[in-house]
C-alpha positions, 0 to 999 in steps of 0.5 A, a space after each residue: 186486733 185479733 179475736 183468739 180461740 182455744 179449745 180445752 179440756 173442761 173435765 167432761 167435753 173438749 170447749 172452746 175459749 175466746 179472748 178479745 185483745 181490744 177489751 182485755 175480756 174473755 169466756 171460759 167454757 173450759 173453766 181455765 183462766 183465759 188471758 192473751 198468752 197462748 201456752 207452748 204446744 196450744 193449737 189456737 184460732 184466729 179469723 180474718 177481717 170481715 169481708 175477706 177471704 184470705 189472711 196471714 199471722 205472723 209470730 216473731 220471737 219477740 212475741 215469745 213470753 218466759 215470766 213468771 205472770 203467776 200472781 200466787 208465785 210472782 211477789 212483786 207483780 200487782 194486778 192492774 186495777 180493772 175499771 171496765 164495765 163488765 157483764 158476765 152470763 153463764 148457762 149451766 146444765 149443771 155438768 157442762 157450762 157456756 159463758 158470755 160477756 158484754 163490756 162496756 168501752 168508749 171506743 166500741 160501737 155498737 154495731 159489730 166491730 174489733 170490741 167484738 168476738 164472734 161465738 165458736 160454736 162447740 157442736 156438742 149437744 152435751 154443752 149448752 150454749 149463750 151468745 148476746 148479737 152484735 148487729 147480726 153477728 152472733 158473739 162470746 164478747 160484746 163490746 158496747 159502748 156505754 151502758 143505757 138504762 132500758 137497753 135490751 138485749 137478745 141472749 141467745 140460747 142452744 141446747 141440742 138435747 132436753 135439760 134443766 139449765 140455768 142462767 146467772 150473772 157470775 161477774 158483774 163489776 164497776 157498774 153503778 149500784 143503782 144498775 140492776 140486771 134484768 133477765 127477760 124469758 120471753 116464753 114463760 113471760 117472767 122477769 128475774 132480777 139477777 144482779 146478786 148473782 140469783 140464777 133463773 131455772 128454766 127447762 129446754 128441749 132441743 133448741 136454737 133461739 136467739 128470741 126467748 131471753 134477753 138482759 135489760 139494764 134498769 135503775 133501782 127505782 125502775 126495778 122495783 116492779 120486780 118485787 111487788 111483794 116488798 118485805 115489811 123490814 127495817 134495815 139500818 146502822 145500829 150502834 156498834 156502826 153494823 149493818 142489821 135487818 130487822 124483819 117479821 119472819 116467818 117461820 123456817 122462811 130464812 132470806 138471803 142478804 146481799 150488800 154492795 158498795 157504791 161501784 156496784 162490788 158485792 161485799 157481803 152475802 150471807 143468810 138471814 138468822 130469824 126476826 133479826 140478823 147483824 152483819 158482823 163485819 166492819 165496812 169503810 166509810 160509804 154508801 152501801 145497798 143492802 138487799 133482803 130476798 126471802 123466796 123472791 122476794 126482794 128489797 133494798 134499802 141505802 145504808 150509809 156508813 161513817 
């Protein structure tokens, strides 16, 4: 198994991308969609196994691939079903952004192994950078054995010039919908829950640390030290068998409603409308979390639907 890199165009600066075989996951700093196919003409990089100085890649014309793999153009090829668990962190700087991804597989480990894809580095002080640590290593892709509740994890960080940036989950799937994500700035002393996708603002000089933020996974019931100003609101199923929150609002202080399924997928996002807000939309039978974040301020409430 090899770590893949390419290095692309992302519309202001040259990034690099990384795929890593044994996971099937990758990070775009590119904004392309990155899979283990290297296009005709693609420079590409690969490195040698740890503790060796010299290598060799052969590529064979078996390796060469013509399909079609396009799923808006080939009808009758379906997209596997994806069961890993994965966590995917994106720093912005609102023109330039980076990306990295933790996995979860059983036959990772958690030390640096093949599950893992150390960071290229794009020495551009124009792209803020984030990498998590495999052992020492620094890393694009994690891959962690299993998820444990508590489990911290540094996020490292590079800016080489002054900004405002943010960091948000932009995937996270299959995880369990009591697992929340917790973004931890060391330097400010602050915690954010970021599962529904909120990013954390924060400004940076020049910088190189692997010490100020870090992820930790936490149960619902854990959590909920992150809002200790619970919202007075009642969500239920009404009649018509729809999602409704009903809550005292405070003028022109609109929220944000999230509701996720069992497996932790986001199937709705949508503002709040006043004292009383409906969710018009028919869900399947199951249990659903439905969050109310009116400026940071958050609760969560288990509907079930059947």
């Amino acid at each position: 198994a090899l770590p893949i890199w390419t290095r692309s165009y992302s519309g202001s600066a040259m990034a690099f991308d990384t795929y890593n075989s044994e996971l099937n996951e990758s990070t775009s700093g590119s904004g392309a969609t990155i899979t283990r196919y290297v296009a005709p003409m693609q420079a590409f990089w690969v490195k040698v196994a740890t503790g060796n100085t010299t290598g060799s890649i052969t590529l064979t014309n078996a390796m060469r691939y013509a399909a079609d793999l396009t799923l808006g153009t080939n009808k009758l090829k379906a997209p596997a079903v994806a069961t890993q668990q994965v966590l995917r962190l994106q720093v912005s700087n609102g023109t330039n952004k980076d990306e990295a991804v933790v996995a979860f597989n059983a036959n990772a480990s958690n030390d640096f192994d093949n599950y893992d894809s150390p960071k290229m580095t794009n020495n551009n002080v124009a792209i803020p950078e984030i990498y998590t640590l495999a052992g020492t290593e620094k890393v694009a892709i994690n891959g962690l054995n299993s998820v444990v509740t508590g489990q911290v994890l540094p996020l490292g960080f590079t800016t080489g010039e002054s900004n405002t940036f943010t960091i948000k989950a932009s995937e996270m799937q299959n995880f369990d919908a009591d697992t929340k994500v917790v973004l931890i700035d060391n330097l400010l002393n602050t915690e954010l829950d970021i599962t529904d996708g909120t990013a954390y603002t924060f400004t940076s000089d020049a910088a190189t640390t692997n010490s100020r933020f870090s992820v930790v996974f936490k149960s619902a019931s854990l959590a909920t030290g992150l809002e200790s100003n619970k919202l007075p609101v009642n969500i239920f199923r009404n009649a018509n068998g729809l999602i409704t929150i009903n809550r005292n609002a405070t003028v022109g202080q609109e929220g944000m409603v999230t509701v996720c399924n069992a497996v932790g997928q986001k199937v709705v996002n949508t503002p709040t409308t006043g004292s009383s807000t409906v969710i018009n939309k028919s869900l399947t039978s199951g249990v659903y979390f439905v969050t109310l974040n009116v400026a940071g301020n958050k609760t969560t409430k288990k509907v079930i639907i059947n």
